[in-house]
TIVEX-928920 format. One record per atom (N, C-alpha, C, O): residue number from 1; residue in one letter; chain; atom name; x, y, z. Coordinates in steps of 0.02 Angstrom, whole numbers, padded with zeros to 5 digits, always signed. Layout:
TIVEX-928920
NUM  A  A  CA  X  Y  Z;
...
end
This chain:
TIVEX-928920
1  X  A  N  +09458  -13334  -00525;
1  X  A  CA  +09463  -13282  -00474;
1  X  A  C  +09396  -13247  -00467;
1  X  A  O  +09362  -13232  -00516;
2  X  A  N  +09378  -13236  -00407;
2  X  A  CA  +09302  -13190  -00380;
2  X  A  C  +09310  -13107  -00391;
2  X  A  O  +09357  -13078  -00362;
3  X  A  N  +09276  -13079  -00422;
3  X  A  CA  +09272  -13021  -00436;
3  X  A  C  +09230  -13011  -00368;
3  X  A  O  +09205  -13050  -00326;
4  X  A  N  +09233  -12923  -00377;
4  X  A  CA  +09176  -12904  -00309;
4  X  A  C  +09172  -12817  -00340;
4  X  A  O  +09206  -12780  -00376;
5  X  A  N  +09097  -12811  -00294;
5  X  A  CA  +09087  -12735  -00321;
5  X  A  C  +09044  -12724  -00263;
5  X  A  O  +09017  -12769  -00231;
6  X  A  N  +09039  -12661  -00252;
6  X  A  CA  +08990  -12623  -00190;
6  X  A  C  +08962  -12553  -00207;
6  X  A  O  +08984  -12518  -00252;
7  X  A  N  +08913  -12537  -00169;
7  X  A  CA  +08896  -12478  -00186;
7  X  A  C  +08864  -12467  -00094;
7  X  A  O  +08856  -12519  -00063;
8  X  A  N  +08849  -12404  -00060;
8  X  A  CA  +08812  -12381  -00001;
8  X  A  C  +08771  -12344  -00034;
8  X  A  O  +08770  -12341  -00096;
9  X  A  N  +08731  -12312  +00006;
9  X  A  CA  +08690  -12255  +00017;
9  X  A  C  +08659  -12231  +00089;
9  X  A  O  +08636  -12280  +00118;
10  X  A  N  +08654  -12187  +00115;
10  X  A  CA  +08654  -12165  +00170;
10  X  A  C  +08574  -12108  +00162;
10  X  A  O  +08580  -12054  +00133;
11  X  A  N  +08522  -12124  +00184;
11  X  A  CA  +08478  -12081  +00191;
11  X  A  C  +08461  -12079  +00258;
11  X  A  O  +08489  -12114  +00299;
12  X  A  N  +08389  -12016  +00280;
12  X  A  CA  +08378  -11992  +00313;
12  X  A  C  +08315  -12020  +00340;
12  X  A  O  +08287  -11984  +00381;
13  X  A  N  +08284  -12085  +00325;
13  X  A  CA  +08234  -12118  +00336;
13  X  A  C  +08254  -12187  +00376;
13  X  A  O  +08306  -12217  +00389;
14  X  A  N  +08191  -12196  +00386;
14  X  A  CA  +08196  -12255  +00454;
14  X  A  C  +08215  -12313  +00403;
14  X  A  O  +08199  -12320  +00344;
15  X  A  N  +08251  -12350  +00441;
15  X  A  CA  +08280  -12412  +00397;
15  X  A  C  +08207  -12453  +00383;
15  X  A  O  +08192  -12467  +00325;
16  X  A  N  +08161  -12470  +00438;
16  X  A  CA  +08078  -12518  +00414;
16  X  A  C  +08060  -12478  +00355;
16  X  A  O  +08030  -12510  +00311;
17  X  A  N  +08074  -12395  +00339;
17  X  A  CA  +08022  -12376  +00275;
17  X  A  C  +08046  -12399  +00229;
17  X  A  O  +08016  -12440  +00193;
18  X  A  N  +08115  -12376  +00216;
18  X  A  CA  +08148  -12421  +00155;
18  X  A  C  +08154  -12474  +00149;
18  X  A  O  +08144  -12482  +00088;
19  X  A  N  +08168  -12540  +00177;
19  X  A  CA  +08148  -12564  +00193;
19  X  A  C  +08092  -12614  +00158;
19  X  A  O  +08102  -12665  +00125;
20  X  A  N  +08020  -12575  +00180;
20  X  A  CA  +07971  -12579  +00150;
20  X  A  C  +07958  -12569  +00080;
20  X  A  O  +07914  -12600  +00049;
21  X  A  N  +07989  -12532  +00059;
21  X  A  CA  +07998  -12520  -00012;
21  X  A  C  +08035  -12566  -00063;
21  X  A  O  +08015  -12582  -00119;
22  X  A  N  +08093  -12586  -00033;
22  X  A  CA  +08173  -12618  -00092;
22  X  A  C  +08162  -12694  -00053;
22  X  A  O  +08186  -12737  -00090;
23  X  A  N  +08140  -12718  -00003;
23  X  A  CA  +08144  -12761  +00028;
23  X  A  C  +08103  -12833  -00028;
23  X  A  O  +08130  -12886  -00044;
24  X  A  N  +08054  -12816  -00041;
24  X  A  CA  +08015  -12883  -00090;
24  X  A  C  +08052  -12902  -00132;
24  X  A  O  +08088  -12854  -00147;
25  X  A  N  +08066  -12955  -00167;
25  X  A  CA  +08092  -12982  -00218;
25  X  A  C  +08082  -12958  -00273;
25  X  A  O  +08126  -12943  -00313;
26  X  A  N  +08005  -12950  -00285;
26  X  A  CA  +07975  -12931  -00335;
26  X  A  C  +07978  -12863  -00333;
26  X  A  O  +07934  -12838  -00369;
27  X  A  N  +08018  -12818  -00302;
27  X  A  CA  +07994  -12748  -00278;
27  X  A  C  +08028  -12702  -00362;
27  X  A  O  +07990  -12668  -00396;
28  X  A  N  +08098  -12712  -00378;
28  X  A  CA  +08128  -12690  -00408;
28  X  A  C  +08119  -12636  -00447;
28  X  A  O  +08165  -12595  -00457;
29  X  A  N  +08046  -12629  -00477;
29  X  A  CA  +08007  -12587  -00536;
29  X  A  C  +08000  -12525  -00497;
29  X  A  O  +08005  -12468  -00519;
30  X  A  N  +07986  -12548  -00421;
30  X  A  CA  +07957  -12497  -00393;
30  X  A  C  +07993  -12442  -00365;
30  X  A  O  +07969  -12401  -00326;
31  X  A  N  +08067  -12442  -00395;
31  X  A  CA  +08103  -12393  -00359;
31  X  A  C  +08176  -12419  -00415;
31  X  A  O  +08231  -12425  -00388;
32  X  A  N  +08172  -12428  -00460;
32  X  A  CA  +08226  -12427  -00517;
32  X  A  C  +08198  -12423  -00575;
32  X  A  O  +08168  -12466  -00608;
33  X  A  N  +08209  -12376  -00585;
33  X  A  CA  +08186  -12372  -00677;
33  X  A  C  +08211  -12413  -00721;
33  X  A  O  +08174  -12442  -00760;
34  X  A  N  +08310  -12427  -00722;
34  X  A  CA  +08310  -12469  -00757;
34  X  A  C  +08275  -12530  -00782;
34  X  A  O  +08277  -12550  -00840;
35  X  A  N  +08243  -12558  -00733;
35  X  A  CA  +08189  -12597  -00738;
35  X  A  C  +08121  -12599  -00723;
35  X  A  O  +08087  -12589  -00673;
36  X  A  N  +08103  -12619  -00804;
36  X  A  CA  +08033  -12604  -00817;
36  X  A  C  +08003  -12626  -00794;
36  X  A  O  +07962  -12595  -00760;
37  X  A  N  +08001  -12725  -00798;
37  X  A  CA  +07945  -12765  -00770;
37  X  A  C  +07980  -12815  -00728;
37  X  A  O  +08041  -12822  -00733;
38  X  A  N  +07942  -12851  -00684;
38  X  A  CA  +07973  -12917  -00625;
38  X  A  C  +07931  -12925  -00648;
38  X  A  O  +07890  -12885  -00670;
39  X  A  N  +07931  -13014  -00648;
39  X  A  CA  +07882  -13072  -00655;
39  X  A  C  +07911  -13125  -00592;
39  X  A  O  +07968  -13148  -00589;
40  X  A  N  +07848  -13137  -00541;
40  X  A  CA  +07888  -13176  -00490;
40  X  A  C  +07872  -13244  -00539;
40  X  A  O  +07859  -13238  -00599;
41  X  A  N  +07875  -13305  -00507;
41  X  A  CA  +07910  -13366  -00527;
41  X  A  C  +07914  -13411  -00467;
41  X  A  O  +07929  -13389  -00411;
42  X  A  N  +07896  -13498  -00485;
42  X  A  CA  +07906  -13517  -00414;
42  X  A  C  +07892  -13496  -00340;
42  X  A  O  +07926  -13509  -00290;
43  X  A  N  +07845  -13468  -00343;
43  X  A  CA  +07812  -13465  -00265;
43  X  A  C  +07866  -13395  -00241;
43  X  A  O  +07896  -13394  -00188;
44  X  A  N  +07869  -13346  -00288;
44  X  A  CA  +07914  -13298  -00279;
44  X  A  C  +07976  -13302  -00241;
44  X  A  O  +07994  -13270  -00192;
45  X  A  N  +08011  -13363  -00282;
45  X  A  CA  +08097  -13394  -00266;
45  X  A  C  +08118  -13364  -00339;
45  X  A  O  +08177  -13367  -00355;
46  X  A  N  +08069  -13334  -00382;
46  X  A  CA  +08132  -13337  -00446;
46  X  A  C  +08087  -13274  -00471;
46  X  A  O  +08027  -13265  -00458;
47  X  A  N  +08140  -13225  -00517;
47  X  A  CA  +08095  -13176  -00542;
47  X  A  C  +08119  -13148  -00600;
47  X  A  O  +08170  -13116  -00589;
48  X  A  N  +08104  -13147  -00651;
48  X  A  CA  +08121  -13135  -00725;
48  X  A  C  +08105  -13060  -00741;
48  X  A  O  +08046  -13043  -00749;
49  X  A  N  +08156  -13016  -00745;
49  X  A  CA  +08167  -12945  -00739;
49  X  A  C  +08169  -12937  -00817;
49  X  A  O  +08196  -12983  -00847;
50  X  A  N  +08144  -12885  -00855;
50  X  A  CA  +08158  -12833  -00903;
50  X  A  C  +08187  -12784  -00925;
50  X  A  O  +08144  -12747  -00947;
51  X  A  N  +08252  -12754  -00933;
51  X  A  CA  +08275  -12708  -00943;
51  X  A  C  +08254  -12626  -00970;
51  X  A  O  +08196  -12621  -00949;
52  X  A  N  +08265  -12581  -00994;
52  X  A  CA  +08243  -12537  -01005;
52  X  A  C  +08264  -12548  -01081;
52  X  A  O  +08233  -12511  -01120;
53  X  A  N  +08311  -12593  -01113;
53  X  A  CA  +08334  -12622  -01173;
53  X  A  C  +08294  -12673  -01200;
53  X  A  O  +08304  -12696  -01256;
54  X  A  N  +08241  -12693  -01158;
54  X  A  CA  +08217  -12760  -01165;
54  X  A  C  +08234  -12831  -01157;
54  X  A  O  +08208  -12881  -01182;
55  X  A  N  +08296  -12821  -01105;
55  X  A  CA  +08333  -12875  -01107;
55  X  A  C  +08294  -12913  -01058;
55  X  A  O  +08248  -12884  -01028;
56  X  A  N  +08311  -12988  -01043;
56  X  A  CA  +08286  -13026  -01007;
56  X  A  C  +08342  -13041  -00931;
56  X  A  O  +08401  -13033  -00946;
57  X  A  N  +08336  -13051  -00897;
57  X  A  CA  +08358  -13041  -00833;
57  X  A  C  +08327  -13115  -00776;
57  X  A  O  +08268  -13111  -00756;
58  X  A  N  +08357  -13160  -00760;
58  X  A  CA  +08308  -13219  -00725;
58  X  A  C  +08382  -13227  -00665;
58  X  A  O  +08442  -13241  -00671;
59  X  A  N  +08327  -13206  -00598;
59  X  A  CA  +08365  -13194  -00537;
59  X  A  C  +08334  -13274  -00472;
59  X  A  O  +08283  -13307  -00468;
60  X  A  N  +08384  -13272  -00445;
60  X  A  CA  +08335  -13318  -00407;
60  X  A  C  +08363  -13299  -00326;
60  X  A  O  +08424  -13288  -00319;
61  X  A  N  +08324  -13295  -00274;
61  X  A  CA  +08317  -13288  -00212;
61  X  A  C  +08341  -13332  -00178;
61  X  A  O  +08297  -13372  -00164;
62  X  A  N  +08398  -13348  -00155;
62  X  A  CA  +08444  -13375  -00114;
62  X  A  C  +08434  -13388  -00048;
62  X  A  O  +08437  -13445  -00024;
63  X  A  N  +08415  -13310  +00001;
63  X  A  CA  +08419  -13302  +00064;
63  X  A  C  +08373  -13222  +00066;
63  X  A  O  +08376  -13167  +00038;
64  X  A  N  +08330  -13256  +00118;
64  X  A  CA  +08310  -13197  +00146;
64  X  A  C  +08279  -13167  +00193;
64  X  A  O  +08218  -13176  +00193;
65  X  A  N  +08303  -13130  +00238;
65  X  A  CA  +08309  -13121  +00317;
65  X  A  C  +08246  -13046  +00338;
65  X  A  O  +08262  -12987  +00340;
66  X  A  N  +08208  -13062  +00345;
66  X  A  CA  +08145  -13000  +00343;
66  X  A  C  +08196  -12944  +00428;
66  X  A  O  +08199  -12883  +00439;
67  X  A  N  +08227  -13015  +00473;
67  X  A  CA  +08228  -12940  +00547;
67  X  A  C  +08309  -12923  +00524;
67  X  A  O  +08335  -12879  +00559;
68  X  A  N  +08351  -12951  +00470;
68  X  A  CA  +08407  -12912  +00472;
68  X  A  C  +08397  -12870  +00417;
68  X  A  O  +08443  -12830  +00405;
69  X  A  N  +08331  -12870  +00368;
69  X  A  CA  +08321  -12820  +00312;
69  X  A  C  +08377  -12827  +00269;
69  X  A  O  +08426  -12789  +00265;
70  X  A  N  +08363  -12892  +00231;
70  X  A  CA  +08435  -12918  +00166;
70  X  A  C  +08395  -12980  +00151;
70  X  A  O  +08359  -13014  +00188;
71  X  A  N  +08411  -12985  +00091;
71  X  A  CA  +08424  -13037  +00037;
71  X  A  C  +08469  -13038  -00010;
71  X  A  O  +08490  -12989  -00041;
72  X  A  N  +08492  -13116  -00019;
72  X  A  CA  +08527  -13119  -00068;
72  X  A  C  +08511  -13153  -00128;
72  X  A  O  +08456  -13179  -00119;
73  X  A  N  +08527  -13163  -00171;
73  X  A  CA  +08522  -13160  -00251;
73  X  A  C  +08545  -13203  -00289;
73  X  A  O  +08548  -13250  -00249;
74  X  A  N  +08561  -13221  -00330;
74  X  A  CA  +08587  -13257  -00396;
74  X  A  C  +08575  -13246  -00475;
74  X  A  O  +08519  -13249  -00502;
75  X  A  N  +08612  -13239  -00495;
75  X  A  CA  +08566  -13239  -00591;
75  X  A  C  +08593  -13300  -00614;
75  X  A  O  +08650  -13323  -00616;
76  X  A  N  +08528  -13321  -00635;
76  X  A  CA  +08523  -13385  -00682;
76  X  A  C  +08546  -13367  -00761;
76  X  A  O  +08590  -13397  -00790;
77  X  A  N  +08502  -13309  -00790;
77  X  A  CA  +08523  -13298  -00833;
77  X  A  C  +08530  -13229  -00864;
77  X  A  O  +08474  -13204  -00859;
78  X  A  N  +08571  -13185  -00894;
78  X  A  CA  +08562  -13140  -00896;
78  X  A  C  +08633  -13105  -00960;
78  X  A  O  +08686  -13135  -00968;
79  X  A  N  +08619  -13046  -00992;
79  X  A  CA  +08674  -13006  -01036;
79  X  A  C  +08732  -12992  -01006;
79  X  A  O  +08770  -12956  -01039;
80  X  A  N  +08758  -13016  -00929;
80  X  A  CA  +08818  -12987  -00911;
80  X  A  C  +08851  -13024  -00937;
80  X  A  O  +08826  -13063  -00977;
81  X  A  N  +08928  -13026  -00920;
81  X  A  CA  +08983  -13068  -00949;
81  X  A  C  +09021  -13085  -00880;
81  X  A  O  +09078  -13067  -00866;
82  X  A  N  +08983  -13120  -00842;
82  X  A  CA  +08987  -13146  -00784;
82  X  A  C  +08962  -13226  -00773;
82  X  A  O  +08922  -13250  -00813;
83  X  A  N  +08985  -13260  -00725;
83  X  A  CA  +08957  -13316  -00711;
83  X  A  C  +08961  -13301  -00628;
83  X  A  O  +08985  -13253  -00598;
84  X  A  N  +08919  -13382  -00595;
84  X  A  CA  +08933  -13364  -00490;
84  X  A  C  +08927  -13295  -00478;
84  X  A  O  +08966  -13269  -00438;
85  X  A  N  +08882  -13260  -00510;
85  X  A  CA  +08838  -13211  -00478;
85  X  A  C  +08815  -13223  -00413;
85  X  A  O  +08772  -13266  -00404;
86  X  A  N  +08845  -13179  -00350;
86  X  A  CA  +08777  -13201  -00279;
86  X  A  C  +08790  -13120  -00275;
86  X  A  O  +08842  -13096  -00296;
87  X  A  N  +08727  -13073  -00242;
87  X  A  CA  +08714  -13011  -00232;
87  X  A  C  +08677  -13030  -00168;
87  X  A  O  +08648  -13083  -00158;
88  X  A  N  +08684  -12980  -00131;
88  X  A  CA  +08645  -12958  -00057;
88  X  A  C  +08640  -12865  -00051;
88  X  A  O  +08687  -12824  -00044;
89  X  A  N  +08556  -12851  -00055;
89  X  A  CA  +08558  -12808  -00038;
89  X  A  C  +08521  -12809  +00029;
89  X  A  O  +08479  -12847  +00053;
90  X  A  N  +08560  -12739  +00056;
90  X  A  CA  +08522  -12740  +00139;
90  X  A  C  +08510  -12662  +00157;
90  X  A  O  +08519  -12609  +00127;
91  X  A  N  +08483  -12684  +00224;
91  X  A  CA  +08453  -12599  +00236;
91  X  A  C  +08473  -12602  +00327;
91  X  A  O  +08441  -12637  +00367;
92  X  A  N  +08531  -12559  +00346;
92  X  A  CA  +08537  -12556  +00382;
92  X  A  C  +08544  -12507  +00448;
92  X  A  O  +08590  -12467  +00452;
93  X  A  N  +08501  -12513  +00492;
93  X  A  CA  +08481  -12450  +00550;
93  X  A  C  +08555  -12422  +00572;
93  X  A  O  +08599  -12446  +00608;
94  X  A  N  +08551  -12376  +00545;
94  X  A  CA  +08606  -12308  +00592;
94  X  A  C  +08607  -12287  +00671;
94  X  A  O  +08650  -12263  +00708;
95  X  A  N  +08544  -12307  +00680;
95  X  A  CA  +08539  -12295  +00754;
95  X  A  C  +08518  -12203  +00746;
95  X  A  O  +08496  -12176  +00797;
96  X  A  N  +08525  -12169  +00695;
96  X  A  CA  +08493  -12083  +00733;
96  X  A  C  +08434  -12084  +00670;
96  X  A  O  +08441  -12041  +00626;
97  X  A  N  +08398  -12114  +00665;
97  X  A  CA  +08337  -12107  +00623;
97  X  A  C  +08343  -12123  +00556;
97  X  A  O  +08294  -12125  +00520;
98  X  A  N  +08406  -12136  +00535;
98  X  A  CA  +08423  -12128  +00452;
98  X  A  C  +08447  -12212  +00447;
98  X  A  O  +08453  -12247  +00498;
99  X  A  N  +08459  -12237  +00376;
99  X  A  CA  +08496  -12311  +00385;
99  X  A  C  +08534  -12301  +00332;
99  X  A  O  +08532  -12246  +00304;
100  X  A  N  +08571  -12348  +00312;
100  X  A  CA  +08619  -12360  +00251;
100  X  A  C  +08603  -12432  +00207;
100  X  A  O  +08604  -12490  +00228;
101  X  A  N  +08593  -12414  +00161;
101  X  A  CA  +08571  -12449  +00108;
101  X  A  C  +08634  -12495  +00064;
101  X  A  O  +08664  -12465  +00020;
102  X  A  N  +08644  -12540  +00074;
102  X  A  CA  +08717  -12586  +00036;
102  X  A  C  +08710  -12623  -00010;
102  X  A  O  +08696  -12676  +00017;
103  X  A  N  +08710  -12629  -00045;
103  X  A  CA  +08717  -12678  -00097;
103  X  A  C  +08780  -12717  -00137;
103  X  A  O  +08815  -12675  -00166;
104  X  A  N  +08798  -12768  -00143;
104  X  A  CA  +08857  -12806  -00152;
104  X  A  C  +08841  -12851  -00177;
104  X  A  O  +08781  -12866  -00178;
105  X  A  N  +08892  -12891  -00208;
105  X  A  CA  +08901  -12961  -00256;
105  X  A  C  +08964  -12990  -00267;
105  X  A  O  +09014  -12957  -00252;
106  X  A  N  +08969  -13039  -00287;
106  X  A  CA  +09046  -13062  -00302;
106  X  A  C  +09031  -13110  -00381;
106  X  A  O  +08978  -13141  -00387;
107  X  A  N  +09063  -13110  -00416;
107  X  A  CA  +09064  -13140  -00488;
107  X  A  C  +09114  -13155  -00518;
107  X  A  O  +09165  -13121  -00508;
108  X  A  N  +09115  -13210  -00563;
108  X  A  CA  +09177  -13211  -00604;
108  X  A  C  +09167  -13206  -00662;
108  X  A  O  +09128  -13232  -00702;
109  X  A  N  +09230  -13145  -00666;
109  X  A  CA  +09227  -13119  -00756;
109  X  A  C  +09232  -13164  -00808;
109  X  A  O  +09282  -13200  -00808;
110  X  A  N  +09189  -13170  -00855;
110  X  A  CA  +09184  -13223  -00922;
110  X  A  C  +09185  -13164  -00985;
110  X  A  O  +09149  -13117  -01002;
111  X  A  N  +09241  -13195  -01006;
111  X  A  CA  +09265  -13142  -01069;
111  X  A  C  +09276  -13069  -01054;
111  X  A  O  +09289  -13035  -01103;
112  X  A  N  +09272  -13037  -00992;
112  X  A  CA  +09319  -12980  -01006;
112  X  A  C  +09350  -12999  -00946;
112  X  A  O  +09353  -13057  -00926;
113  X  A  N  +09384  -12928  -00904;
113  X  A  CA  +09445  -12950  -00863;
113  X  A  C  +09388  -12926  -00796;
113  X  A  O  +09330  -12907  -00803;
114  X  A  N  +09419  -12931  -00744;
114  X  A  CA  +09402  -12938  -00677;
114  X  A  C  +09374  -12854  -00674;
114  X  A  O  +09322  -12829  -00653;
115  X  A  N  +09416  -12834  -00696;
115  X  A  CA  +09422  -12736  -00669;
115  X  A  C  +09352  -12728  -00729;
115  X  A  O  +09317  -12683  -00707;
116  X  A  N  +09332  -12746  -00773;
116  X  A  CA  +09300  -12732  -00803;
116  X  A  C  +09208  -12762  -00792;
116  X  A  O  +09156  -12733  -00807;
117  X  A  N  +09217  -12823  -00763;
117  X  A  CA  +09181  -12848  -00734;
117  X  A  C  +09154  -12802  -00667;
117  X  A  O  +09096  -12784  -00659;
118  X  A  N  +09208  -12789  -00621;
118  X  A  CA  +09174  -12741  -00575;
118  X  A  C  +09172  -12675  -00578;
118  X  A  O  +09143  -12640  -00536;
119  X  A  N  +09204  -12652  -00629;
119  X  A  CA  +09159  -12575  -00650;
119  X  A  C  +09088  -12562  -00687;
119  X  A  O  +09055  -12510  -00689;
120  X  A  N  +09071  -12629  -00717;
120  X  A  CA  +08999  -12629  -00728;
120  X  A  C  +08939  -12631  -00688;
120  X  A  O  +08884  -12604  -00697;
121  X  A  N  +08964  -12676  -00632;
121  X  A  CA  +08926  -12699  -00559;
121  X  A  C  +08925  -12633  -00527;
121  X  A  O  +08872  -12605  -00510;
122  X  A  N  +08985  -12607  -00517;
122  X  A  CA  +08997  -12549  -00473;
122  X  A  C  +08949  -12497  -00520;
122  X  A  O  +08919  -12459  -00482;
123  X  A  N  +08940  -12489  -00559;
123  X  A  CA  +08897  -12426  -00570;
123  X  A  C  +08806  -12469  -00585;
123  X  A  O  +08750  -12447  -00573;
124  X  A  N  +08819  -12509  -00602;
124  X  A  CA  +08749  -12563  -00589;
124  X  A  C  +08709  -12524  -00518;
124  X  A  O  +08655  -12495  -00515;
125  X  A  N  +08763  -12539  -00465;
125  X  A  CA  +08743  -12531  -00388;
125  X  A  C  +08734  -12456  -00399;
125  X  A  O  +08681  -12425  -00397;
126  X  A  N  +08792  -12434  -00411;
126  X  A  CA  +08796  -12366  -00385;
126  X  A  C  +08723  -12336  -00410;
126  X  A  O  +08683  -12327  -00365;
127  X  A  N  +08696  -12317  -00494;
127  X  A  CA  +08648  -12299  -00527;
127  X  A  C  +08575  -12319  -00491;
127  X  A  O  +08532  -12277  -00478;
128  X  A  N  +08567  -12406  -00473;
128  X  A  CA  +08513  -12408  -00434;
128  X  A  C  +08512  -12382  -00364;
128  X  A  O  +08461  -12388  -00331;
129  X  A  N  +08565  -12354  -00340;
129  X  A  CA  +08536  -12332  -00258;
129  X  A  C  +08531  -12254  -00285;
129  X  A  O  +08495  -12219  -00249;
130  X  A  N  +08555  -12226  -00332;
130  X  A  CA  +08535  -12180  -00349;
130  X  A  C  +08473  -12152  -00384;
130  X  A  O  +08446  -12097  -00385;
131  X  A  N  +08463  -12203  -00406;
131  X  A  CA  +08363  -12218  -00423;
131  X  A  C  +08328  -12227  -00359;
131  X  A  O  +08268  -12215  -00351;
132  X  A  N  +08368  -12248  -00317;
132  X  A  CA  +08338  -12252  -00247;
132  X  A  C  +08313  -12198  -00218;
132  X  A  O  +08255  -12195  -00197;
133  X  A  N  +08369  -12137  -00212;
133  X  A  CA  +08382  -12084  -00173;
133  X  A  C  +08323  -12053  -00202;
133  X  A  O  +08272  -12041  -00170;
134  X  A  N  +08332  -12040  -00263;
134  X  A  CA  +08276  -11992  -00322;
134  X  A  C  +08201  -12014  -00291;
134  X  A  O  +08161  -11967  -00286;
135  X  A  N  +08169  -12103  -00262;
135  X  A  CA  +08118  -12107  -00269;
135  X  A  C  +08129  -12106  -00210;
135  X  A  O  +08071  -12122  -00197;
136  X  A  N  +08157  -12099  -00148;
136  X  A  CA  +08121  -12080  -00087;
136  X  A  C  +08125  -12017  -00081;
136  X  A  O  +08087  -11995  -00038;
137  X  A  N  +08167  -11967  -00116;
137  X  A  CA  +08166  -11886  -00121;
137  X  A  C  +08094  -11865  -00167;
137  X  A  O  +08071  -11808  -00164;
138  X  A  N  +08065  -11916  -00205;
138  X  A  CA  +07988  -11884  -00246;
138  X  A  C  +07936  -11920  -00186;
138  X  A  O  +07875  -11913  -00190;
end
């Protein structure tokens, strides 16, 4: 069975600035603390993330659309208790100056249960758009 988790965010900035910011593959460091370091990989198709634990994190780039502002994702390898990881985050124009920021995935739980699987994701998301908010509010 496919688990799923989501998170929004809704700011007051043009969807191109953000955008510009969360949009690179490699961008991650630059607006999530949880993570310390990206290492791109493969002609920046693959990127080996660091935790704030030191954990190792190896994502790989699926899809990615520069005029609809989204990509999607995969983990190759990583500490969740998940397998068929795919994530898409996107940045999408509101139309009155502001956009909404989405992020989503679908996974299947390995060794715990489904609900537990997406309450980790769900605050995964939720915590980084909230690292979000913090670095376009500094």
């Amino acid at each position: 069975m496919t688990a799923a988790a989501r998170a929004t965010l809704d700011v007051r900035r043009p969807a191109d600035q953000v955008w510009q910011l969360i949009g690179g593959f490699d961008a991650l460091p630059d607006w999530l603390p949880y993570i310390t370091r990206s290492l791109p990989g493969e002609g920046g198709r693959l990127r080996t993330l660091t935790n704030a634990e030191g954990e190792v994190i190896v994502e790989r780039l699926e899809a990615f659309d520069a005029s609809a502002r989204s990509y999607t994702y995969s983990i190759e390898r990583a500490p969740f208790p998940v397998t068929d990881y795919r994530s898409t985050l996107q940045v999408v124009d509101r139309g009155d100056g502001g956009c909404r920021v989405e992020w989503s995935g679908t996974f299947t739980a390995d060794g715990v249960t489904d609900a537990e699987a997406t309450a980790l994701f769900d605050g995964i998301y939720r915590d980084g758009l909230a690292a979000l908010e913090e670095t376009l509010a500094g």
